[in-house]
Each structure stands twice: as structure tokens, then as C-alpha cells.
C-alpha positions as CSV (number, residue, x, y, z in Angstrom):
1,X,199.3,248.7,203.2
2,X,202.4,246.2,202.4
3,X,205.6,247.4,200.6
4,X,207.8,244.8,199.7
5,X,211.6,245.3,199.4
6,X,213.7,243.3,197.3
7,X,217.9,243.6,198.2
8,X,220.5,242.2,195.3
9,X,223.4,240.6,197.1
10,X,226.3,238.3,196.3
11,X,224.3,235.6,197.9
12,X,221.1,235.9,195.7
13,X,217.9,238.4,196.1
14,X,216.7,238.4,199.6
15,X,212.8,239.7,199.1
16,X,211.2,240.8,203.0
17,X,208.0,243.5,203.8
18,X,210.0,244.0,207.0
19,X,212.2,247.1,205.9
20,X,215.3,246.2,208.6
21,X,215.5,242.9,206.4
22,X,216.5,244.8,203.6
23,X,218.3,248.3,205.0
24,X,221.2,247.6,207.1
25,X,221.8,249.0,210.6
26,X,218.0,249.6,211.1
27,X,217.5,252.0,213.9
28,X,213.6,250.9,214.8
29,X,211.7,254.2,216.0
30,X,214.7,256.5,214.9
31,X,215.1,255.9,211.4
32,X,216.2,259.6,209.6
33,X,215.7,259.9,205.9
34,X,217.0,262.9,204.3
35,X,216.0,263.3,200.3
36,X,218.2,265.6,198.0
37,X,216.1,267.2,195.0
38,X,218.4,269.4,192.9
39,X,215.0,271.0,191.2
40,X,211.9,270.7,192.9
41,X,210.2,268.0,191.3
42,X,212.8,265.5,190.8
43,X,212.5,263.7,194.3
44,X,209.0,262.5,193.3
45,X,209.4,261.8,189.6
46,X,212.7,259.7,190.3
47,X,212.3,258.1,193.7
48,X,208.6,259.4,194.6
49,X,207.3,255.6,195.6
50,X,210.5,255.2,198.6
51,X,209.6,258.9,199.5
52,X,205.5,257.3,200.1
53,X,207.0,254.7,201.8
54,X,209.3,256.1,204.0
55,X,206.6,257.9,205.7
56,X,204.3,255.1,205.9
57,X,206.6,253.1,207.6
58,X,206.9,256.1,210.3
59,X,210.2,257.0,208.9
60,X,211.3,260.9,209.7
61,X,211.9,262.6,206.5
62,X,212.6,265.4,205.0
63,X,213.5,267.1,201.6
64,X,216.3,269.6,200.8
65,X,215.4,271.4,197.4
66,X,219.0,272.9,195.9
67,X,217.3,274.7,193.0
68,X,215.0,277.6,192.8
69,X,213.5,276.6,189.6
70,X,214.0,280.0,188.0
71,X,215.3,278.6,185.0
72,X,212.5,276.2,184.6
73,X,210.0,278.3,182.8
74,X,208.3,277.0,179.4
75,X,206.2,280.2,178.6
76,X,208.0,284.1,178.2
77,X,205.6,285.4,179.5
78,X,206.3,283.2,183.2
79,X,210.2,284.1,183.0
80,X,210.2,286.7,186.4
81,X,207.7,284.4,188.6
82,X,208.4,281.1,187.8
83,X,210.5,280.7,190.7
84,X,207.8,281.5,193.0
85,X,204.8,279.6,191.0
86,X,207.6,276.4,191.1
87,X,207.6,276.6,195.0
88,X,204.0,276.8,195.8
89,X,203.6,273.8,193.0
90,X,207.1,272.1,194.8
91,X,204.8,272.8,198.4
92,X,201.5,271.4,197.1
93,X,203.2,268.2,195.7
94,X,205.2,267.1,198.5
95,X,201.9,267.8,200.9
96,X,199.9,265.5,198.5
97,X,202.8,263.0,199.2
98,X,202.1,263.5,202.9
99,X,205.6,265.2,203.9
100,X,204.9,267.6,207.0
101,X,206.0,270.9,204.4
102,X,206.1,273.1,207.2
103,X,208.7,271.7,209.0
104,X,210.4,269.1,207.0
105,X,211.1,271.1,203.6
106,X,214.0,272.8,203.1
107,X,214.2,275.1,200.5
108,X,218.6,276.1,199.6
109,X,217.4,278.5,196.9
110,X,220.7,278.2,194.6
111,X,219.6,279.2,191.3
112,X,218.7,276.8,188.4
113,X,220.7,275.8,186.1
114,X,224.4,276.4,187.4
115,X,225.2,274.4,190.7
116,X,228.7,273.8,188.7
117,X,229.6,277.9,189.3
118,X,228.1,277.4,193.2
119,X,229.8,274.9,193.9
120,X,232.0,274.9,197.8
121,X,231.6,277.3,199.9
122,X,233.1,280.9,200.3
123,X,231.9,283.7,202.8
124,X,228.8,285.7,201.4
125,X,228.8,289.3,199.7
126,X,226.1,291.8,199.4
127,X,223.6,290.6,197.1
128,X,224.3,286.9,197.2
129,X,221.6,284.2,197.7
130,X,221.6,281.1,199.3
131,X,223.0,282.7,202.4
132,X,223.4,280.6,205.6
133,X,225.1,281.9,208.6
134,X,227.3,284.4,206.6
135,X,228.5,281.6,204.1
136,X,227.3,280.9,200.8
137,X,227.7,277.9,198.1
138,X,226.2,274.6,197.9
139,X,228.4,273.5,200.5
140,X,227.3,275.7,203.1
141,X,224.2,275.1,202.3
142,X,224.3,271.1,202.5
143,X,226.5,270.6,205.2
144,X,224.1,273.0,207.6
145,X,221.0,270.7,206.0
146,X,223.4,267.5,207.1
147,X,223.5,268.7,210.7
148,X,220.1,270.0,210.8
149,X,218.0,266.9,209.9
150,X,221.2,264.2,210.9
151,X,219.6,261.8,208.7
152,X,221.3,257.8,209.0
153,X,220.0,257.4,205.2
154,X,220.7,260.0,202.3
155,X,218.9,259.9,198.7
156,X,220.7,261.8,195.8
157,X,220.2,261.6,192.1
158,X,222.6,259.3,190.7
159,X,226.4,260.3,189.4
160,X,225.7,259.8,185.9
161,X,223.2,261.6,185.2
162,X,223.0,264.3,182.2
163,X,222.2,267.4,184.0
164,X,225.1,269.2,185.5
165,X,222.8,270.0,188.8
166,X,222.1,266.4,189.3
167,X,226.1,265.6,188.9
168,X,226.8,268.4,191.5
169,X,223.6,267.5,193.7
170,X,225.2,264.3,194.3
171,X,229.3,265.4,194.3
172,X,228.6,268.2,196.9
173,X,226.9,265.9,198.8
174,X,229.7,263.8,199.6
175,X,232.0,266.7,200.6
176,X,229.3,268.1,202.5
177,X,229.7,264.4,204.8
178,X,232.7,265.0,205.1
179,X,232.5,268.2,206.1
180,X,229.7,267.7,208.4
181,X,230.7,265.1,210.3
182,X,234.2,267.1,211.2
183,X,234.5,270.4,213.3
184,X,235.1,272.8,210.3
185,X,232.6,276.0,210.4
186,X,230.9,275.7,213.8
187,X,228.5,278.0,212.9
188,X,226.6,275.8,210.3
189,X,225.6,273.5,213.4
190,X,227.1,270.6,215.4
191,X,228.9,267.7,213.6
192,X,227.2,264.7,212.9
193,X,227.6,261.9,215.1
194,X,227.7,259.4,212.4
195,X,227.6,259.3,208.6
196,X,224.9,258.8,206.9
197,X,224.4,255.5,204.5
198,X,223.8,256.2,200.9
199,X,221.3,255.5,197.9
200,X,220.9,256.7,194.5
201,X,217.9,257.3,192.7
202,X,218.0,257.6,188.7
203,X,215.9,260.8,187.3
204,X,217.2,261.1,183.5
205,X,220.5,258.5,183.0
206,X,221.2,255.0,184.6
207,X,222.9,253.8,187.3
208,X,226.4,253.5,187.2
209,X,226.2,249.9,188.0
210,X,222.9,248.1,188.5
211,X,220.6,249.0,191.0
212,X,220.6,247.1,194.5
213,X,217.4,247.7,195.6
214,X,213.9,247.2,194.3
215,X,211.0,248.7,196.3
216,X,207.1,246.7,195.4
217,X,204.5,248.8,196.7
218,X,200.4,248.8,196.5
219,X,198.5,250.5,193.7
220,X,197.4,253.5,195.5
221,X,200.8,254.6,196.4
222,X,201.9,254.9,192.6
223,X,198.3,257.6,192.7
224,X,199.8,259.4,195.4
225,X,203.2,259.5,193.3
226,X,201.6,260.7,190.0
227,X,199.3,262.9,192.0
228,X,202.6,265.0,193.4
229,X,204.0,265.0,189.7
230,X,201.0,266.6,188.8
231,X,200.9,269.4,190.8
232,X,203.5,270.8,188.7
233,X,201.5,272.2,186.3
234,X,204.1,274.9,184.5
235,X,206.3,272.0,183.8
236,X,205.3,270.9,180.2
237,X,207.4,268.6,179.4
238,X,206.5,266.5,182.5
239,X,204.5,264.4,180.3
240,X,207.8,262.4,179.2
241,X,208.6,261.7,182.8
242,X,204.6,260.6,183.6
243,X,204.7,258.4,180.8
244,X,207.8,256.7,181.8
245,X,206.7,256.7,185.7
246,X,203.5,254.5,184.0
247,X,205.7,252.0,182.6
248,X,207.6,251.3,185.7
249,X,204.3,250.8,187.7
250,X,204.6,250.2,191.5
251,X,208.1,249.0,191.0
252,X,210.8,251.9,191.9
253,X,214.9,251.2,192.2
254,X,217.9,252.8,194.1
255,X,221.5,251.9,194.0
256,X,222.8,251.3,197.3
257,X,226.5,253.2,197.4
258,X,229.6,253.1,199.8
259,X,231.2,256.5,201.4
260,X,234.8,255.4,200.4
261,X,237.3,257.6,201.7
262,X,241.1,256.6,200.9
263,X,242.5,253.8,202.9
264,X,245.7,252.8,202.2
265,X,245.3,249.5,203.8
266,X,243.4,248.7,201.6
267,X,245.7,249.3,198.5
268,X,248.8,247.6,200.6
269,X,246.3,244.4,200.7
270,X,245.7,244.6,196.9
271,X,250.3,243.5,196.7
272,X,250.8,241.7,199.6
273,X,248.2,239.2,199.6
């Protein structure tokens, strides 16, 4: 099974099946691919294809899902166990994809709909969810995923996008790098030795700037895509994303971005050079 990668750089498109052509710093044998999913089903509708691939190519991977799905429910009569119908459906589609479920997909239960209110991290009450070690927030819960799975690669939806849990998917990721590579909160695991390079996948908006990478991939493995969108059967209004999933084919696209903490070198080059 060939998948082809195609890289945009300054020099022109450099096009190669052999994936340390295309990602940099290839670690051959120990290559670590963490996905972010702020709902359950947004890994394989917006970067499904890479996900295939990754484990074809003997990557280990694994999924954090932020969400519960609670607020995800299209029928009254669903309302109080949609959560739990959106988990098995979240299980049976990333086992159709091929993940190992049992050991490779994390479930951060935050509820649906308002990542913007659970935000950081503050020490948990009685009766919060999401608890990890006696902390709570999305924070706690990404930084102990960071230091769990000490991926070298990290997928999150894109910046732009329109729902406020992809925006804060991606945002409290990057604190969580920060945080996890640091000694702050021992008990949420040992720091990470290195941080992780960075990609974007696009579920509802665009890209911020255009994508960088273009993954080509055979027939079958756009099946095995559609195949784990439609396990989730309670999500109506899937059919917009299948139909736009159709049109792209067996091509899928990521934006490649830099961790870019403040360096003031870098401004002092900007006036004296």
C-alpha cells in the first residue's frame, strides 16, 4: 500500500512515498504521533486519511478525545445517554481505523460545548469531572496526556476554526507544551524530553495560511476513513462532512506550524540588520 506525501517549501514541492523525506527529524522505529479530537469524531472526518497512514507506516499513535459529546445529541429523546452512545460509536470508529482502542485512546471527558469555561487548570472540587491526579481543567488534562504518550508529532484542529472547542483544543495545547516539557505539577508525570513538532488539520474553517502538506493515499484507505465516520450513527448532520470528505478523495492536507516562544534576538535582528 503506497502513500505519497507531497511537502510545500520555499524551494518548490518536494513529492516522496518515503515519509522521512517529507517529515523532518524522522526518528525511524520510534516515530510518536499523538492526535487531538476536541469531539470524538473530528480526528477522522478532518485528518482521518494521516491517522490510516500513520499506522500503516508502523507509526505509534494515539488519540486524546477532550469532549464527552453530551451536547451532541440530535433527538430529545437521546439527551441523558448520548454521551455514552457517542463513546461506544467514538470506540467502534477508531477500531475500524485500526487504532489499538484499548490502549491508545484516551478519553479527557471535559464536557461538550464549553472548553472556553475549562480552560487551565485549578485543583479539583467535589463533583468535578475530568479529574486527573487531584487537578482539573483542560490543562491538567493535556499536559498529563503530553507526558503520557511523549509524542515527537502533535495533530490539532486548526486556530481558525468556528467552534470555540476546536479554538481551545488547539490554544491549550500549546500551553500544555509548555507546561509539560517544564517541572511544574510533578504529579501529572515526568516532563518531556523534547517538544513535540506540530500540524494542523482543518475540520470546519481554513487554514490560517495555506496548507504545507499534502498526503496521496490508495483507494481503500479513503473506505477505511468513511467507514469510521460512519460508525457515528446519532450524528445526523454528518452527511455534510461525508459529502465534503467525497469531494476531497484520497487527497487529505495539514499545515505544518512552528512552537514560537518569544526570542528577543530575534526582534533585535529585525533593527540592527
Amino acid at each position: 500500500m503506497t502513500i505519497y506525501f507531497d511537502r510545500r517549501t520555499d524551494q518548490g514541492t518536494i513529492s516522496s512515498d518515503r515519509p522521512e523525506d517529507i517529515f523532518p527529524e524522522w526518528k525511524f522505529g520510534e516515530e510518536r504521533w499523538l492526535f487531538l479530537s476536541p469531539h470524538d469524531d473530528d480526528i477522522v472526518c478532518g485528518c482521518g486519511l494521516t491517522f490510516i497512514a500513520a499506522l500503516e507506516m508502523g507509526v505509534q499513535t494515539f488519540t486524546g478525545v477532550v469532549t464527552n459529546g453530551r451536547m451532541g445529541y440530535c433527538r430529545p429523546e437521546v439527551k441523558e445517554t448520548i454521551a455514552d452512545i457517542r463513546r461506544k460509536e467514538c470506540t467502534d470508529s477508531f477500531r475500524a481505523l485500526g487504532l489499538d482502542v484499548e490502549n491508545n485512546l484516551f478519553f479527557l471527558n471535559h464536557d461538550d460545548g464549553s472548553l472556553n469555561i475549562q480552560a487551565g487548570r485549578r485543583l479539583a472540587q467535589p463533583g468535578d469531572t475530568a479529574v486527573i491526579a487531584g487537578g482539573t481543567g483542560v490543562t491538567n488534562s493535556l499536559t498529563w496526556l503530553l507526558r503520557k504518550t511523549r509524542p515527537n508529532r502533535l495533530f490539532v484542529p486548526t486556530i481558525t476554526d468556528l467552534h470555540p472547542d476546536h479554538k481551545f483544543t488547539n490554544s491549550e495545547a500549546m500551553i500544555s507544551i509548555f507546561h509539560a516539557q517544564g517541572g511544574i505539577w510533578p504529579e501529572l508525570g515526568e516532563p518531556i524530553a523534547e517538544i513535540p513538532r506540530l500540524y494542523e488539520y482543518a475540520a470546519y474553517s481554513n487554514f490560517l495560511t495555506p496548507p504545507t502538506l499534502r498526503l496521496r493515499v490508495p483507494e481503500e484507505m479513503l473506505q477505511r476513513k468513511l467507514d469510521g465516520i460512519y460508525a457515528y450513527k446519532s450524528q445526523e448532520q454528518i452527511d455534510l462532512t461525508i459529502k465534503m470528505v467525497k469531494r476531497a478523495g484520497t487527497n487529505e492536507y495539514l499545515r505544518e506550524v512552528r512552537f514560537d516562544l518569544y526570542d528577543p534576538e530575534e526582534c533585535r535582528k529585525l533593527f540592527d540588520e
